[in-house]
C-alpha positions in Angstrom: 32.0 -48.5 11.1 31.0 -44.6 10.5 32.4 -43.3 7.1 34.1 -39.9 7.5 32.6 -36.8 6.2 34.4 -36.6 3.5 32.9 -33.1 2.0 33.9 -30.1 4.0 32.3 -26.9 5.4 34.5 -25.2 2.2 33.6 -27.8 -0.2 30.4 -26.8 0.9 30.3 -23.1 0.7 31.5 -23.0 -2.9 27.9 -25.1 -3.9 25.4 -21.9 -1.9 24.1 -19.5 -4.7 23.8 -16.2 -3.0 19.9 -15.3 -2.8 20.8 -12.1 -4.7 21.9 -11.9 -7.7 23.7 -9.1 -9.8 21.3 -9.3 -12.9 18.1 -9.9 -10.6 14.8 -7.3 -10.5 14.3 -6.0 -7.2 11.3 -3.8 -5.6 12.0 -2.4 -2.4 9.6 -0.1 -0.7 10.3 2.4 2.5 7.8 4.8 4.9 9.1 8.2 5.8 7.7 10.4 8.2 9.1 14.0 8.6 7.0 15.8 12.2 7.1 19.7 12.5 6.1 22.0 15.5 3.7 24.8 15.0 6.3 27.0 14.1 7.6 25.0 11.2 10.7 23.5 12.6 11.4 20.0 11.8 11.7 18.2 15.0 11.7 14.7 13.6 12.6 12.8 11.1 12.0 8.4 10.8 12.9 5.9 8.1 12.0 2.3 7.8 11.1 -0.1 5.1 7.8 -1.2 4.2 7.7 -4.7 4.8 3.7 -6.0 4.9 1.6 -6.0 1.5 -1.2 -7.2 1.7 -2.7 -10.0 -1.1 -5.0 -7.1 -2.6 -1.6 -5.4 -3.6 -0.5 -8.1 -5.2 -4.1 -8.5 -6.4 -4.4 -4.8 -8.0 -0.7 -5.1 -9.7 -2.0 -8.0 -11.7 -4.3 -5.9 -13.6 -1.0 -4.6 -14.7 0.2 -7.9 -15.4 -2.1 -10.0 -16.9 -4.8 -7.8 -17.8 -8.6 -7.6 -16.7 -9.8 -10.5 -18.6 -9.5 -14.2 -18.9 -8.8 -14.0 -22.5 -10.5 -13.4 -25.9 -13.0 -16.4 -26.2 -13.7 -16.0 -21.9 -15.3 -12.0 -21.6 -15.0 -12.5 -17.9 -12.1 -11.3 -15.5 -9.6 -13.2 -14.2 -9.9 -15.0 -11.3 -7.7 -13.2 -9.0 -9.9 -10.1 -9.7 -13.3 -11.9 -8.7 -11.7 -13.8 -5.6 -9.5 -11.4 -3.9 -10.8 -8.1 -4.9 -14.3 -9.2 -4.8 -14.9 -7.5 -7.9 -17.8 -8.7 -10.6 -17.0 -11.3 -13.6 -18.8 -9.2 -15.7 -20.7 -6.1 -16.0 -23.8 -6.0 -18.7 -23.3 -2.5 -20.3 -25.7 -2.7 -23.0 -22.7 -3.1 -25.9 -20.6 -0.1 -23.9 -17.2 -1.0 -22.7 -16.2 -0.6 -19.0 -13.5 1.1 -17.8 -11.1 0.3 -14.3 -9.3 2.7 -12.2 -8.0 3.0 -9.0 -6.6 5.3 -6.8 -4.1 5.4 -3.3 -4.0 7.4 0.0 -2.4 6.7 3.1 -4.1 6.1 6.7 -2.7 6.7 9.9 -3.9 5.1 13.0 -3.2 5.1 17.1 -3.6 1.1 17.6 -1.2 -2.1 16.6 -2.6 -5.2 15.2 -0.6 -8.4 13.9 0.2 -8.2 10.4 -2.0 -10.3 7.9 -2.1 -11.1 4.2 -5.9 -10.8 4.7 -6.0 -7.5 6.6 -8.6 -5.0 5.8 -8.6 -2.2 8.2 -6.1 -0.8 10.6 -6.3 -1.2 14.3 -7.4 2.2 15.1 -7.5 4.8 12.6 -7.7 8.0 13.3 -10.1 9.9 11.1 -9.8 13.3 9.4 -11.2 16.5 11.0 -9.9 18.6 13.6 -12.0 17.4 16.6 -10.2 15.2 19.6 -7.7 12.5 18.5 -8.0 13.4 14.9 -5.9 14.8 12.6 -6.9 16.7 9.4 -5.5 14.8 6.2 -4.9 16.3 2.8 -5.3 15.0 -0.3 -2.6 12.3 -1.2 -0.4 13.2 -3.6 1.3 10.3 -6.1 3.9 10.9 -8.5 5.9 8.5 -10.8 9.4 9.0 -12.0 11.0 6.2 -13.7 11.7 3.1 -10.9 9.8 4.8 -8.2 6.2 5.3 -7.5 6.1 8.2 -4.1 2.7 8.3 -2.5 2.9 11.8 0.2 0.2 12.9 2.5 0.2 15.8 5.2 -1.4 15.8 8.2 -2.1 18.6 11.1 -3.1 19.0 14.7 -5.8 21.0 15.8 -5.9 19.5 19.4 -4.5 20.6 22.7 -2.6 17.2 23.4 -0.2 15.4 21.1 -1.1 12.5 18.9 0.3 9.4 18.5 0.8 7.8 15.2 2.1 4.0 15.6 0.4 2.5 12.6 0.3 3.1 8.5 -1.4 1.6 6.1 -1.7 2.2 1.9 -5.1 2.5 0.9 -6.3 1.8 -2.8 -9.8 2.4 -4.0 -10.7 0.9 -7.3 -13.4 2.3 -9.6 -15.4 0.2 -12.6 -16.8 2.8 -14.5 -19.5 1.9 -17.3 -22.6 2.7 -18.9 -26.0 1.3 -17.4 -28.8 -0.2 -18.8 -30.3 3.3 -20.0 -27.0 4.1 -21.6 -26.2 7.0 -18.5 -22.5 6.9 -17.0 -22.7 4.5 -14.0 -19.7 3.8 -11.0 -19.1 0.9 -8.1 -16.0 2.0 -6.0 -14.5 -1.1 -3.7 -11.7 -0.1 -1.1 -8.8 -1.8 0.1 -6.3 -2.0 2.5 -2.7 -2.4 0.4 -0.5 -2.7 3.3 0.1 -2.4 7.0 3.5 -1.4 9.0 3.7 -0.5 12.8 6.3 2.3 13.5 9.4 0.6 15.1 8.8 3.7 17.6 5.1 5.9 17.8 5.4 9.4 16.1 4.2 11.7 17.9 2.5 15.2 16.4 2.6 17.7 18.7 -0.6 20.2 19.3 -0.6 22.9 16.4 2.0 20.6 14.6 2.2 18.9 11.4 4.2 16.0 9.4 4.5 14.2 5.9 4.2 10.7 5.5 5.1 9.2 2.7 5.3 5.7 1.3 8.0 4.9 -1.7 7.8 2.1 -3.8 11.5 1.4 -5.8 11.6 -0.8 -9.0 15.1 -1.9 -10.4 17.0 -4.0 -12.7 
């Protein structure tokens, strides 16, 4: 004999805990991309979110976090630090602190790739210059305001042909700055790939054209 069900689909619904809830942090993050002629018309403008960091993101925001070291009787960085970043324990200084920085751009490429918590290039990047299938970038610009960190970069087209831009990624480049043996400043820069995104459709710059990308990162709660 088979015992009814005797809890129904209602009974049911009343016991789910919605995965959002009102009080809950979120971080959301979005890639823009705004592509003008040569005259300086805006022809096109694309919004989607940012959906692939990468584990050195997540590796670089725990410096934030947790700090740069294991704690005060271990002088040696955290774990996450020497396995992910690839970064040294410890550097000898000769009594001198060290110091960490790091800074972000943005890289455009022409290829696809599947997406990868491991991922440390893009599929086909196109280098800066004005030569064939490149595109001149400028500096990247990052600003802070409260919940939002807003990373911008323009790029332009030299080329007789129009280029198309169906990858981004966020680039971060981390300096340890320190003194060396002799006491003289000393520097070891390590580069990363923060995240990857394909464009749900190519953006294409036309010759003597120009666009913005930009990649926003939104904290609430």
């Amino acid at each position: 004999m088979v015992a009814p069900d005797i809890v129904s689909e209602e009974d049911v619904a009343k016991l789910i805990i919605p995965d959002d809830l009102p009080d809950e942090p979120s971080f959301k993050a979005y890639i823009e991309a705004k592509v003008c002629d040569r005259e300086g018309r805006l022809i096109r403008y694309h919004r989607q979110p940012m959906r692939s960091l990468t584990q050195y993101f997540l590796a670089l925001m725990s410096i934030a976090i947790i700090g740069t070291y294991q704690n005060a009787s271990t002088n040696s960085a955290t774990g996450i630090i020497t396995s992910t970043l690839g970064l040294p324990g410890q550097i000898s200084t000769g009594g001198h602190s060290a110091n960490i920085a790091w800074g972000w751009s943005i890289q455009l490429g022409s290829g696809t790739k599947t997406f990868s918590p491991s991922l440390t290039t893009l599929a086909a990047p196109i280098a800066n210059g004005t030569g064939a299938g490149q595109l001149a970038y400028s500096t990247a610009n990052v600003t802070y305001s409260g919940t939002l960190i807003i990373i911008s970069t323009t790029v332009s087209s030299s080329t007789p042909v129009p280029i198309s831009v169906t990858e981004i990624g966020l680039l971060g480049t981390v300096y340890l700055q320190y003194a060396n043996s002799g006491g003289g400043y000393a520097s070891s820069t390590y580069n990363f790939l923060l995240s990857y995104d394909t464009f749900s459709s190519a953006i294409s710059i036309p010759p003597g054209g120009m666009a913005v990308f930009q990649i926003t990162l939104s904290f609430s709660g």
